[in-house]
C-alpha positions as CSV (number, residue, x, y, z in Angstrom):
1,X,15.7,13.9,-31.9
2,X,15.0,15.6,-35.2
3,X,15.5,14.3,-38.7
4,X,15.4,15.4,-42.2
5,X,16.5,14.0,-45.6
6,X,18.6,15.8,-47.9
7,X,19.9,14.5,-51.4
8,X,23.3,14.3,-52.4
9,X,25.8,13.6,-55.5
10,X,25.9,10.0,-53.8
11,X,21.9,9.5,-52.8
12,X,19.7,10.7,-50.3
13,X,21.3,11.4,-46.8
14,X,19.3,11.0,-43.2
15,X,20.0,13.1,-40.9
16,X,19.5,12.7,-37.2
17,X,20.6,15.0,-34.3
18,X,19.5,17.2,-31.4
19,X,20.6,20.5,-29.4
20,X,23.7,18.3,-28.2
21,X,24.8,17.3,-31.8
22,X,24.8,15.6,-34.4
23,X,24.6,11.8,-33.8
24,X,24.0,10.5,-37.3
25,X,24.3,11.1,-41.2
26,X,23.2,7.8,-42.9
27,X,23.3,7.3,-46.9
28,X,20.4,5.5,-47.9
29,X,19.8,2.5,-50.8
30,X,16.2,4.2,-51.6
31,X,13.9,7.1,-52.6
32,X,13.0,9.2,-49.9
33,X,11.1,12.5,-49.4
34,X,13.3,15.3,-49.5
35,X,12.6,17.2,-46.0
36,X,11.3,20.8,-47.0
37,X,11.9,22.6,-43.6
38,X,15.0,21.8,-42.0
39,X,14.9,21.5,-38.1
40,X,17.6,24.3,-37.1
41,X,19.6,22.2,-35.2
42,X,19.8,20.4,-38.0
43,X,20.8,23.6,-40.6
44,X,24.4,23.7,-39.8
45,X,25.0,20.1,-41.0
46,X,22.9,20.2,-43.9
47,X,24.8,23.7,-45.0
48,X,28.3,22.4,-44.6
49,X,27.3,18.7,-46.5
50,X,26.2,21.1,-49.5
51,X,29.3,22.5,-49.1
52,X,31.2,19.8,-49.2
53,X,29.5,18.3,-52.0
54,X,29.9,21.6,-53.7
55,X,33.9,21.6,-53.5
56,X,34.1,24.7,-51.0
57,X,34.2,23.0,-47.9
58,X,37.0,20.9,-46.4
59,X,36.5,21.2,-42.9
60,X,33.2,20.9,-40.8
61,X,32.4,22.4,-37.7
62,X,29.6,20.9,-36.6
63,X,28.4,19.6,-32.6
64,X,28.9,15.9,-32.7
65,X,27.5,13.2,-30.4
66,X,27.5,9.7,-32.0
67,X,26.5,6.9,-30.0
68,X,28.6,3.9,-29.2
69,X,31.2,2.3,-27.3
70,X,34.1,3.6,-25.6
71,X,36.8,2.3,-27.9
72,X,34.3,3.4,-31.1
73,X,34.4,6.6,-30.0
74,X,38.2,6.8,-29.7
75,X,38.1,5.5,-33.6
76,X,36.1,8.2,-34.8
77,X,37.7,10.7,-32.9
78,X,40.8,9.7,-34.5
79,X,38.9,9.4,-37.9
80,X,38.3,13.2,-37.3
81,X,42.0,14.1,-37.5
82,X,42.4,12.7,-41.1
83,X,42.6,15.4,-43.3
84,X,40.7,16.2,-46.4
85,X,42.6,14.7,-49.1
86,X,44.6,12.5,-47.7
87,X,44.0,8.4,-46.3
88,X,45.6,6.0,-44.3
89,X,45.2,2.5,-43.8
90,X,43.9,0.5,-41.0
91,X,47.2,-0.5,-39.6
92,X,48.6,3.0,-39.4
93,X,45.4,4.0,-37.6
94,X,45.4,1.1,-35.2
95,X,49.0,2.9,-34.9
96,X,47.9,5.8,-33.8
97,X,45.1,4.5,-31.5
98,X,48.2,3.0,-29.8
99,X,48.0,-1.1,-30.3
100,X,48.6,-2.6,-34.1
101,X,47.0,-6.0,-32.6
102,X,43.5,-4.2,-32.3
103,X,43.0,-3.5,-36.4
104,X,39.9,-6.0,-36.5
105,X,38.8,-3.7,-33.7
106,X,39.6,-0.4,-35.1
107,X,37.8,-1.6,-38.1
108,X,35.1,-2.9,-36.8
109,X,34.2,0.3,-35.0
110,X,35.2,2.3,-38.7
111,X,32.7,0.4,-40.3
112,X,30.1,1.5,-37.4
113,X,30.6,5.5,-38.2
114,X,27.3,6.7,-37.5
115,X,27.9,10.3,-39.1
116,X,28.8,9.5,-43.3
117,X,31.0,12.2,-44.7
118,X,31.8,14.5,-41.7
119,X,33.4,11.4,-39.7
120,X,35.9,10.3,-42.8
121,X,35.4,6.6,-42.8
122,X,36.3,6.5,-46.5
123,X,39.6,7.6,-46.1
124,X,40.8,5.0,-44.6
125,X,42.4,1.7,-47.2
126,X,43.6,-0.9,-47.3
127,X,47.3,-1.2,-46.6
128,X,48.1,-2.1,-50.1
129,X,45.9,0.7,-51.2
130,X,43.0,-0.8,-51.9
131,X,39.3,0.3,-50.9
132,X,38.4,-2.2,-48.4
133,X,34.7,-2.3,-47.0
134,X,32.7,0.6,-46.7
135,X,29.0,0.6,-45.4
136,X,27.9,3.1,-48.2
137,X,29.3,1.0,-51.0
138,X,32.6,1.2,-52.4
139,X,31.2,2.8,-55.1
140,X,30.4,5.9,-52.7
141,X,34.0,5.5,-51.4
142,X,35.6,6.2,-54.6
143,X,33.6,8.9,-55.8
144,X,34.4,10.5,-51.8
145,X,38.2,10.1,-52.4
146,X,38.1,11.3,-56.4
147,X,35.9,14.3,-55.3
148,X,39.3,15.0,-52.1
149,X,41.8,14.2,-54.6
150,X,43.6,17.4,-55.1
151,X,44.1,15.5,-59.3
152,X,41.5,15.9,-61.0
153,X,40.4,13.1,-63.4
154,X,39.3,14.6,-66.9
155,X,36.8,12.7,-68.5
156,X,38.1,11.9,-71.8
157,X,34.7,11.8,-74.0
């Protein structure tokens, strides 16, 4: 597996992956060393997040291969088909995933995303619209859905 740390708007970003994908993009609570030569099977991932972060990418296209369970990987493949900009809550993905009984499930295995950002997590809520748990701080969660939000919010001073 190779690694390298990149830093973002939000902190400094861990990123771990191979020739078979991606398997992890991690925000971290500290310092690091910012990696100076990126692994190449590491490039694509760390082009499209500055991308992203940049406000010119809203899709990525990047090999993923997170590692968990089954049912977790039926989550996050769903998580994949939320589109930039838009969120849904727990229920309607439990909805989706085909049993509204399993939402303690389905977020259970949301809040064990391995891969920040490119899996979109964050845009899933609460049902009453509010920003439920998010691993990265619900801090991170609102600046993610502000910097989506096709409306702007002007800072007034």
């Amino acid at each position: 597996m190779e690694t390298c740390t990149i830093n973002t708007p939000l902190g400094f970003a861990k990123i771990v992956g191979d020739i078979h994908g991606i398997s992890s993009v991690i925000v971290l609570n500290s310092e690091e060393i910012i990696t100076d030569i990126i692994p190449i099977e590491l490039e694509d991932c760390v082009i499209q997040l500055q991308e992203y972060f940049g406000g010119s990418r809203k899709q990525f296209n990047i090999k993923l291969n997170p590692q968990g369970t089954d049912f977790q990987k039926k989550v996050w493949e769903q998580l994949n088909q939320i589109p930039f900009g838009k969120t849904i809550s727990y229920l309607e993905l439990s909805k989706q995933l085909g049993d509204t009984k399993a939402i303690r499930a389905v977020a259970n295995a949301n809040g064990k995303n391995p891969i920040w950002i490119i899996t979109p997590c964050h845009r899933v809520i609460g049902s009453d619209g509010s920003l439920t748990g998010y691993a990265g701080g619900l801090h991170r969660k609102q600046w993610l859905l502000n910097h989506e939000s096709p409306y702007k919010q002007q800072s007034l001073f």
